[in-house]
N, C-alpha and C positions, 0 to 999 in steps of 0.2 A: 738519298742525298741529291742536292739540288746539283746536274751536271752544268748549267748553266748561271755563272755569276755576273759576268758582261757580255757587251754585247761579240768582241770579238773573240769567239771559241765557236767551237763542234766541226766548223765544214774541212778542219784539217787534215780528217781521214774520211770524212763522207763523200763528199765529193755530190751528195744529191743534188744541190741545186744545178740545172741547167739555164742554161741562156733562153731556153726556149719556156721555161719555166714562170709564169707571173702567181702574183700574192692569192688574189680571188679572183673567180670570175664574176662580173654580177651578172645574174641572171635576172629575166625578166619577170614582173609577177610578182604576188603577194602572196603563194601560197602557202597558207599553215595546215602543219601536218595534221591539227587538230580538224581538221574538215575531214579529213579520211578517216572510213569504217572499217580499215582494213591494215595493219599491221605488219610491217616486214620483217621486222625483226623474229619474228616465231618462225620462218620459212628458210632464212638464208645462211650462211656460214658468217660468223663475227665476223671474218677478214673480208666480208663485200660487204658490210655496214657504212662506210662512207660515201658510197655508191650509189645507197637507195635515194629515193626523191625527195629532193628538199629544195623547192626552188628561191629561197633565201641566198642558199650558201651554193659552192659549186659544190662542195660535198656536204653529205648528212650528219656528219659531227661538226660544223661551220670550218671557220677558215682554215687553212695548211699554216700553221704555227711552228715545224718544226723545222722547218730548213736547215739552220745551222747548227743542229743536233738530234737530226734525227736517228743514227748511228751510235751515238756517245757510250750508250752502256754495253752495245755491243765490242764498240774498240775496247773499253777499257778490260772485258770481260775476258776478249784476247789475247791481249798483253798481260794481261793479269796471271792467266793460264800457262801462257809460255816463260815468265819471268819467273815465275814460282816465288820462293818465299826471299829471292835476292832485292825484290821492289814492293816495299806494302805496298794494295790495292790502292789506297789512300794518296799516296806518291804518284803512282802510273796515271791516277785522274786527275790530280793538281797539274802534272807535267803535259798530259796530253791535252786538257783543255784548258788550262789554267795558262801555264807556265810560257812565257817569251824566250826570245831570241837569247838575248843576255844571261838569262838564267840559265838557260843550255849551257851555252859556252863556258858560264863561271863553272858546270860542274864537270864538265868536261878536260878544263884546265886543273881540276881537283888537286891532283900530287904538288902541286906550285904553291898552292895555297894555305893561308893556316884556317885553323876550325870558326875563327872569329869572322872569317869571309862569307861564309856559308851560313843560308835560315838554317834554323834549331832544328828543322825535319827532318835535312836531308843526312842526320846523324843514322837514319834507319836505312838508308842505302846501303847494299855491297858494292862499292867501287870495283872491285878485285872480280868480279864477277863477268866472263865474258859476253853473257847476254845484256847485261846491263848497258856497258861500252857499246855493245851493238845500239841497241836503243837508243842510247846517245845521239850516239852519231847518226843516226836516222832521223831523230826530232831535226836536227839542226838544219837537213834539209828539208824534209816533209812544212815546217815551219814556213821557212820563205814560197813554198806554194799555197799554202793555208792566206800568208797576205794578197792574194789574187782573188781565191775560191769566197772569203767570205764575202759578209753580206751585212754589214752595219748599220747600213741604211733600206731596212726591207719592208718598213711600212712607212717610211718619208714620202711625205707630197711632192718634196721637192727631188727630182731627179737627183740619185747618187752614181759618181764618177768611178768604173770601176779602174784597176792596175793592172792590166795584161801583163806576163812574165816577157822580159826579153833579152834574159840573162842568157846567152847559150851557154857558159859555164856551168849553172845549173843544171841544163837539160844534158849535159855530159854527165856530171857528177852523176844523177838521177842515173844514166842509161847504166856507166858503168860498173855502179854499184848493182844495177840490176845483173847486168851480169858474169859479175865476179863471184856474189854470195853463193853459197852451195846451200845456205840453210833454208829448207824449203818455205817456213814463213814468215820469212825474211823477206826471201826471193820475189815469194807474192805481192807486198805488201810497199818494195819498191819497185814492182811492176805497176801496179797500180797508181803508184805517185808520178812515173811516166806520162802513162796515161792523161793523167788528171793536169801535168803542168803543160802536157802538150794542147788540153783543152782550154786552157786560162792562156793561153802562150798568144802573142802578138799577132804571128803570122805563122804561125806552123799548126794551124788547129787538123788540119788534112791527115796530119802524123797519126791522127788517133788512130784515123782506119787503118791505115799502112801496117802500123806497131800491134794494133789488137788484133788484126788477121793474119801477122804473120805467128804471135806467141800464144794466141789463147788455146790452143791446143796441150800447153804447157802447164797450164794453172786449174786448179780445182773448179770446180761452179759450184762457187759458196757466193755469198750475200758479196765480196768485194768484184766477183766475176761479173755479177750482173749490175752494179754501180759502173763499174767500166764500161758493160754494154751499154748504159745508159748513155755514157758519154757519147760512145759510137754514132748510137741513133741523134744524140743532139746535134753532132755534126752534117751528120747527112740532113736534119731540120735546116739547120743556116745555109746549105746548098742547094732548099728549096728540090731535095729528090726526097719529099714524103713518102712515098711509097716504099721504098728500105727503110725510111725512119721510121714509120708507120710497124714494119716486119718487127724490128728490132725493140719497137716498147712491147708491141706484143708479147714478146719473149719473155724482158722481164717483167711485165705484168704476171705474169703467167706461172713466172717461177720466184718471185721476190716479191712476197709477201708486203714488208715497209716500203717496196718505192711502188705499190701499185697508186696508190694519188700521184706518184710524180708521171708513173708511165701514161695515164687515163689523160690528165691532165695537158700532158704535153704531143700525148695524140692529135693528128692531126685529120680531122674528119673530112671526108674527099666526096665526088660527086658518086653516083651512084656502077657509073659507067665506068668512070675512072678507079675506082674502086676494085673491082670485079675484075677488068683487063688488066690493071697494069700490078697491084699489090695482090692479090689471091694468089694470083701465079706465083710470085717468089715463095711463098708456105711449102714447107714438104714436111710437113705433118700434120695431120686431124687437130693437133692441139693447138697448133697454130692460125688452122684455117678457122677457129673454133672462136680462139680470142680474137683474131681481128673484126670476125663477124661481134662477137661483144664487143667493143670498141668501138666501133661504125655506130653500134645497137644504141649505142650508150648518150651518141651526138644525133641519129638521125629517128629512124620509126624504130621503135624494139619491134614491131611485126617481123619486119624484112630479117632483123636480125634471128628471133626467136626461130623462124619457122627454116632458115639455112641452117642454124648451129644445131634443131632438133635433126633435120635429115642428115647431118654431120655425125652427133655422136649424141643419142637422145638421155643419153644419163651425165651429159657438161653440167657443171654447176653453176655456167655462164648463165642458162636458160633461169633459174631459179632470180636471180638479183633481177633479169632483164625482164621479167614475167613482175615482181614487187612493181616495178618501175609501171610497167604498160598500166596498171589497175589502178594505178595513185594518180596517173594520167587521168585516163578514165574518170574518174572520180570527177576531177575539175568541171567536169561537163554538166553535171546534176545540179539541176536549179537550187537556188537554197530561198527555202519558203519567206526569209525574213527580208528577201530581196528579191523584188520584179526589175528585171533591167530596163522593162520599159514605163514602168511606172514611178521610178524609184522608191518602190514603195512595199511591201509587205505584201504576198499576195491575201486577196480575200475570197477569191471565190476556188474551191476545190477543185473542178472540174479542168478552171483554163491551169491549172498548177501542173496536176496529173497533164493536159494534152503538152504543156512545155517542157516539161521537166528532162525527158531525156531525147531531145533530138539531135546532140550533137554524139552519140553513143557510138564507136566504131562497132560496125556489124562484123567486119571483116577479123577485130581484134573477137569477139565471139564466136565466131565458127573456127579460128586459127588454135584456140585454148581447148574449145570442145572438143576439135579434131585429136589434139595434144593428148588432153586429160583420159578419154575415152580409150585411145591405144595403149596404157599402162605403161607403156615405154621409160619413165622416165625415173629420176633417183627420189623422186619425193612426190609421189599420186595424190597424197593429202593436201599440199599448195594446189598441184592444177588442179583436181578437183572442185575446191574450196572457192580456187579463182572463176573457174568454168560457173560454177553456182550462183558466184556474185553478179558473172557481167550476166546472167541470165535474168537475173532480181531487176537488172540495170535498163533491161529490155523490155520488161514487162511481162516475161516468162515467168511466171511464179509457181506453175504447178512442175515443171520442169526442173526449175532448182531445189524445190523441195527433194527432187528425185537424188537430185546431182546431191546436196548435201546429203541425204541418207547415205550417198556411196562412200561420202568424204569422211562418214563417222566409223567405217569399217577401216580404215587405215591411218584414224585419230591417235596423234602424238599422246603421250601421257603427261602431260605440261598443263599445267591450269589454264597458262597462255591461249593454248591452243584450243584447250574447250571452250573456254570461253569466248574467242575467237570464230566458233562452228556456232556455237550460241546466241552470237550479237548475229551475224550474217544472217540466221534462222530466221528471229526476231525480224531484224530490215524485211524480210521478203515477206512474210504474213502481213507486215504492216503496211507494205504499198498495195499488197492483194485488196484490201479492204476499201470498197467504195463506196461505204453507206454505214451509217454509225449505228451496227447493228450490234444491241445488247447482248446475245448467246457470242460474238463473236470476239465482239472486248472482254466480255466476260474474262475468253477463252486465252487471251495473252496477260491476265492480271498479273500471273505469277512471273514473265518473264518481264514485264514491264515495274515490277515491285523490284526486282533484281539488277537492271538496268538502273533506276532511279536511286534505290537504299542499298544494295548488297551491293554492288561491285565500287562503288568510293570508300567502301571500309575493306574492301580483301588488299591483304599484304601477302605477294609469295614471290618467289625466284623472277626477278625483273617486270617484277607489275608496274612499273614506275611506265613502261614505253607503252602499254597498250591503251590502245586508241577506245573510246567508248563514248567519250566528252561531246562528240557531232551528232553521237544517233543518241543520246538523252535530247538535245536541242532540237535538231528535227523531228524526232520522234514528238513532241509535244507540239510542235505548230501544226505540223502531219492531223494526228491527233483535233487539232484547234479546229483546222480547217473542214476535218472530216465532219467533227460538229455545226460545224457553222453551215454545210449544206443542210445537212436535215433541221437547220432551225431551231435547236438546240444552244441558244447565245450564251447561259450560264457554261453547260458544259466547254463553250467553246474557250469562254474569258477563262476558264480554270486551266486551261492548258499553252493558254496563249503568252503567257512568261512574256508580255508587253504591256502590262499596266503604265501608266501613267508614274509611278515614281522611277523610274528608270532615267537618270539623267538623261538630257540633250537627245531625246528620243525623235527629231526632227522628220515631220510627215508621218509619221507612224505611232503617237503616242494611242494609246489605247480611249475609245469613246463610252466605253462601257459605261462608265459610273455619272456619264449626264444625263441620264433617261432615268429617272426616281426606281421605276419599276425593274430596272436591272438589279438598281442597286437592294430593293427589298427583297428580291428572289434572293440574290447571296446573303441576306442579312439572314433569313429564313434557313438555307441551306444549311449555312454554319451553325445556326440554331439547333438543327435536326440531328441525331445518332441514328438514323434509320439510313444507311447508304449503300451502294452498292459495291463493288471490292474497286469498279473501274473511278466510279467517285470519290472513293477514298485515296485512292491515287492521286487525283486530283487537287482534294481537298489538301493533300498534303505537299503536294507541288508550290503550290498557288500563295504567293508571299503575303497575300494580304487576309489577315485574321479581322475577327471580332470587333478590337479594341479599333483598327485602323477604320472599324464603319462608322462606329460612335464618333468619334474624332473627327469625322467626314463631316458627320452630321454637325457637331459643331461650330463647323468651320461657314456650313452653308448656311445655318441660325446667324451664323456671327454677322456674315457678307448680305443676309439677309434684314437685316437690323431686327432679329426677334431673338430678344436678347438673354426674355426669359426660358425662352425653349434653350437655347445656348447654356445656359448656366444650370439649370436642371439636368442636361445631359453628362456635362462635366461635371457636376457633383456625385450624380449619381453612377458612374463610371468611375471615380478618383483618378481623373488626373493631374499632374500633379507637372505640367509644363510650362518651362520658363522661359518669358522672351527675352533676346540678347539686349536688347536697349526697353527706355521708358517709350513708351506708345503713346503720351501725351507729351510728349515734348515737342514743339515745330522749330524749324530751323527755314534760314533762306536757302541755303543749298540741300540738296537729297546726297547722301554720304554716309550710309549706312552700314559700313566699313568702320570709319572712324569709330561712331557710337561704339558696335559692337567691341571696337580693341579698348573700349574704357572698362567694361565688363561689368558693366552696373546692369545683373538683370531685371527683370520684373516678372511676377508669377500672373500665368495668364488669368486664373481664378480671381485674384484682386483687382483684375485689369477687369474682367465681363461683370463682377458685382459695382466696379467704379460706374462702369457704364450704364449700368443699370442704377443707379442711385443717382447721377446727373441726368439722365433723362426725366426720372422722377421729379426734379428740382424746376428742368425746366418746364413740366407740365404746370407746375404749380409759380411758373414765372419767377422763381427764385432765381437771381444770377446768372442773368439770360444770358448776357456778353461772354462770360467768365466759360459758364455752362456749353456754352455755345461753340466759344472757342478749340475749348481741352475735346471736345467730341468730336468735331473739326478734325482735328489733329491725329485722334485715336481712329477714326474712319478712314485718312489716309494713311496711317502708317502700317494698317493690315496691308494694304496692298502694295503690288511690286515695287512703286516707288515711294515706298517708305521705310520704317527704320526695326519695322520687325517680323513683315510680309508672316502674316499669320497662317497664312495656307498653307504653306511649307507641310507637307506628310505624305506618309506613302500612296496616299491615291493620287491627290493634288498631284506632286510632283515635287522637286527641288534645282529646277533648270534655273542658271544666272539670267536667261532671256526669256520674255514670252512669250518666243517661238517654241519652246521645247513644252509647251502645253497644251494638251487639246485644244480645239477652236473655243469651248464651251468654257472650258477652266480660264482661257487666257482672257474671257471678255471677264468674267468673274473677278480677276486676280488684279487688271488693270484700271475698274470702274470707279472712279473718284466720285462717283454721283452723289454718294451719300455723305460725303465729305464737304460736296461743294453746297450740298444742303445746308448742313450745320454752319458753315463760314460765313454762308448768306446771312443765317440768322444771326451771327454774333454780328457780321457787318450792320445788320437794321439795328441792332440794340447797343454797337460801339457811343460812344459818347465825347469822345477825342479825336483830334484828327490823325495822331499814332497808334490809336486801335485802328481804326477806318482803312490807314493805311497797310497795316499787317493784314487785317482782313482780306483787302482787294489784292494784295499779293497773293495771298494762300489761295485765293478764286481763281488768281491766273495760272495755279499752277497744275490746278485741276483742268481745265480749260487747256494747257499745254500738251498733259497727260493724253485729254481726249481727243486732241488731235491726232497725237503720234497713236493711237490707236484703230481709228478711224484710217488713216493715212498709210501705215504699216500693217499693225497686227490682226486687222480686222482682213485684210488684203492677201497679202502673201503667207507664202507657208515656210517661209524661212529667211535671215539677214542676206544671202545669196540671193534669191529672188526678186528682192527691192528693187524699184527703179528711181533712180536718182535726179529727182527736178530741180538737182540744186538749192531749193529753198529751204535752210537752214533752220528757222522758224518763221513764223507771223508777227504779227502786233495783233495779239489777244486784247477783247474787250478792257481786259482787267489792269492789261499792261498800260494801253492809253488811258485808260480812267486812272490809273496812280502815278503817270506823269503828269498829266492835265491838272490833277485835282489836289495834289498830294506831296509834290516836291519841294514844298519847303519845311517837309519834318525831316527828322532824325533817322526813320526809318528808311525814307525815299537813299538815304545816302547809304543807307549799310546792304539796301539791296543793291545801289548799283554799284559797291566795291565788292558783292560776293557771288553777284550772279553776270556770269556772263552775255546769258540771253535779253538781258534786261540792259545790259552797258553795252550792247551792240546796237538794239531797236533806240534807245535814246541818241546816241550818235550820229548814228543813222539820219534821224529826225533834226 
């Protein structure tokens, strides 16, 4: 059942939220967990899972959601225990989180009243019951401190006003009902509201400490013990003496399980000096001195932390979250192949990849883990082990972490997690060992690289959902890409390189592969062949682009080629059977290839390349030159980017809305109106009117516009960011002044300049 129905309920008995308390922290960074090859969730206890690294959120499950009920089913599960069967469970949740001021009191005032006064519910009440009355009478105060404690406004942008208590009637009532009751959880429970109004309270927030050090001797250390503490330490925050606040979340981090986000969170990380002198000292236990060293760990370097709290007590389960954290660290620092930061670009050469890749690696955080892992000391030798192994991989040590992981399999968890876990880590260190794309040696990882790429996306078992694999299938294949592409190897390289050219907005990095013919025949051939080798067929099965997407290619190059017949043999003999979103002989004065498309009139490309090929025919033979002329005109530009059915469009090509997102080679391709401004010449020589003449000399200029912004931009830069901006808008194209000068008193002249703006700018202009 939902504990929560508005917004004002739950913090009437929790009391968690402090003042020192905010929403989220935002951290710095973009990091996703998916870059990490390593796993925390197999190594740590469920209750330090908010903990581990996520630098999105301030904790690893995102934001703190539950301030104003975080406690809910435990009050109710209280009351519910002690009330016995005088208050259905149902009752004590509505009244505690539900129910108001009024409602109290109406049931309070019960014997006065008739049954018609009272909801239908409270028919299941024992009035006559003296715990009940107790209860009562306890909501009706606890209530009026609940209007301070909550929090209505706790993801408002706009500042919410809180209500300090400043009833001292209250804080009497409250004190001496605490201590009148003889029933002990009772007694607790308006000690606690004490507490809790003195922290909300105007000007007596001081009371807490005075109250909780004079009584806490007196109350159990259950979950309401260390919500008080809490308070404690919040006070000592607002009097800026961190160092007791600092002691006191400790504490209950340490023993209260649901307030460790509030206790971590509201930590207050100190300098190192200050640290050490002024807060160590007040600790008089190992478990103390343990958790604040985790805490510190938590905000500063987990080294400092890891390597005190292991000479403190080397089996803390502190060490184990603060160790996840150090190596998810770690992690950040490893180049990631599909990005040169100083290129902004993909690397290409293997060598400077390998010499960058890991110079930002703490050595220090490496000898601190081996020193760790090596002494056995600790409650879980499979994490340091497994860690020690990784940062080894991290360094360059590869015969060494082989060593280390053999040890880590001798105290391997019986969890799939965790095998496979010791598996992927394996895997990573064989694969940066390898500096030469030697065949015995890929050979030698087929089976775990089959396993990585097809077996572990289909395994479902006991929280396969969190492990991480997703980074090293990605790197693993540029790795891979890169390793080929030193030995000259380009086929093998392009098969691993998961950067072909259909990959949307691939800016700087689209793949060049397929504008060198003889690329492109090696793969047509390779996919042709069933003779492969186990690390080829990995690839082969990686690599998105098939059979069908080369013929298509070819197609596309016959088409932009104007060899029309090779074109149309290809696509018969292949059956395809693709439809463009608009007519490809239709010309318009605007380019708006949006609009066509949402008419939904398609046209099959097949009847489009036999049309083309049968007007061509027509015009050899001078039949309907203008006409001929024209509609080919039309059908030449509308292949390309600025027309109405950009026929390149497929998985080599590419499918970017700009013609930056296409290789240099594709973009001059996709944008070249030459063939276009061929055929419009010719209809312009064969028009016969001066409204043919005129469409003609527009459709010339619009090719001519084309090939400036190409020349100007796409021939230029490597992306719309790059551009440098001369201000000049457009030109006056030959075509444009030849169809003012020559042309402005048809029909046409007028419907271009009410639909083109370039053309109603440069006449005005003039």
């Amino acid at each position: 059942m939902k504990k929560i129905s508005f917004l004002k309920l739950g913090l009437l008995f929790s009391g968690s939220l402090l003042l020192t308390y905010l929403v989220v922290k935002a951290c710095g960074g973009y990091y996703d967990v998916l870059t990490s090859n390593f796993t925390p969730e197999i190594y740590v206890d469920k209750a330090y899972e908010p903990l581990l690294l996520e630098e999105n959120f301030f904790y690893y499950d995102g934001a703190d959601e539950q301030h104003n009920g975080r406690f809910n089913d435990e009050i109710v599960e209280d009351w519910s225990e002690y009330l016995g069967t005088a208050v259905p469970k149902a009752v004590i949740d509505s009244l505690l989180l539900q129910g108001n001021t009024a409602l109290i009191d109406t049931l309070i005032q019960r014997p006065t009243l008739t049954d018609v006064d009272l909801p239908v519910w409270t028919k299941s009440i024992d009035f006559n019951d003296s715990k009940t009355r107790a209860f009562l009478t306890f909501l009706t105060l606890a209530k009026q401190v609940e209007s301070a404690s909550l929090n209505d406004g706790y993801w408002s942008w706009k500042p919410q006003k809180s209500t300090p208590l400043s009833d001292e009637g209250l804080f009497r009532q409250l004190q001496e009902k605490y201590e009148e009751v003889s029933d002990n959880f009772l007694k607790q429970r308006y000690w606690f509201q004490v507490i809790k109004a003195y922290f909300y309270s105007a000007s007596d927030k001081a009371k807490v400490i005075t109250f909780f050090d004079r009584t806490a001797t007196t109350v159990p250390k259950n979950t309401l013990y260390y919500r008080a503490l809490a308070y404690k330490a919040g006070v000592y925050y607002q009097q800026k003496d961190f160092s007791r606040s600092n002691l006191y979340y400790a504490q209950v981090f340490n023993a209260c399980a649901p307030m460790q986000k509030v206790a971590i969170y509201s930590y207050h990380p100190q300098d190192s000096v200050v640290f050490e002198e002024e807060t160590l000292p007040l600790a008089h236990s190992t478990a103390e001195k343990t958790t604040l060293w985790a805490l510190q760990g938590y905000y500063t370097r987990e080294e400092v932390a890891i390597n005190q709290i292991f000479a403190l007590d080397p089996k803390s389960s502190h060490l184990n979250f603060l160790l996840t954290r150090l190596i998810n660290h770690q992690e950040r620092y490893i180049k990631d192949p599909f990005y040169n930061t100083e290129t902004n670009r993909a690397y290409e050469d293997f060598d400077l990849y390998k010499k960058q890749q890991h110079e930002e690696i703490s050595r220090e955080a490496l000898e601190l883990v081996g020193k760790i892992a090596q002494s056995g000391k600790t409650d879980n030798p499979f994490l340091w082990n497994i860690s020690h192994g990784y940062l080894l991989t991290l360094n360059d040590r590869f015969d060494a972490a082989q060593k280390v992981f053999d040890q880590a399999a001798e105290t391997l968890p019986n969890t799939q997690l965790a095998k496979n876990q010791l598996r992927l880590l394996r895997l990573i260190n064989q694969l940066n060992k390898l500096e030469n794309a030697n065949p015995a040696e890929l050979e030698a990882l087929v089976g775990d690289l089959n396993w990585l790429y097809f077996d572990l996306p289909d395994q479902s078992y006991p929280n396969s959902g969190v492990f991480r694999y997703e980074n090293a299938q990605r790197w693993s294949k540029q790795y891979l890409s890169l390793l080929y592409a030193k030995s000259g190897n380009r086929l093998m390289s392009e098969l691993f390189s998961n950067s072909y050219a259909g990959y949307f907005y691939q800016y700087d990095n689209q793949s060049t592969f397929f504008d060198h013919p003889k690329n492109t025949e090696n793969l047509k051939q390779f996919l042709l062949s069933d003779q492969h080798s186990g690390i080829e067929r990995i690839g082969e099965s990686l690599y998105p682009i098939n059979l069908e997407d080369i013929y298509f290619y070819e197609v596309i190059q016959a088409l932009f080629a104007n060899h029309i017949d090779e074109a149309v043999e290809i696509y018969e003999a292949r059956g395809f059977e693709k439809e463009f979103p608009a007519n490809p002989f239709n010309a318009h004065i605007w380019d708006n290839h949006d609009a066509e498309h949402a008419l939904g009139k398609t046209y099959p490309m097949d009847k489009f390349l036999r049309t083309l090929k049968l007007m061509q025919e027509k015009l050899d033979k001078k039949e309907a030159v203008y006409q001929n002329s024209l509609l080919l005109g039309n059908a030449f530009y509308n292949i390309t980017h600025f027309g109405n059915v950009r026929a390149y469009q497929s998985d080599i090509v590419g499918y970017s809305y700009s013609p930056y997102g296409f290789s240099p080679a594709m973009r001059q391709m996709i944008t070249d109106c030459s063939l276009a401004k061929k055929y419009y010449q010719m209809a312009l020589d064969a028009a016969n009117t001066k409204e043919q003449k005129a469409k003609c000399t527009y459709m010339l200029a619009k090719c001519e516009r084309n090939d400036y912004y190409y020349k100007k931009y796409y021939s230029q830069y490597a992306n719309e960011w790059s551009e440098e901006n001369d201000d000049v808008d457009f030109i006056a194209w030959q075509s444009f002044q030849k169809l003012k000068e020559e042309y402005s008193d048809t029909q046409y002249y007028q419907e271009v300049i009410e639909e083109c703006g370039y053309f109603k700018t440069y006449v005005e202009k003039e």
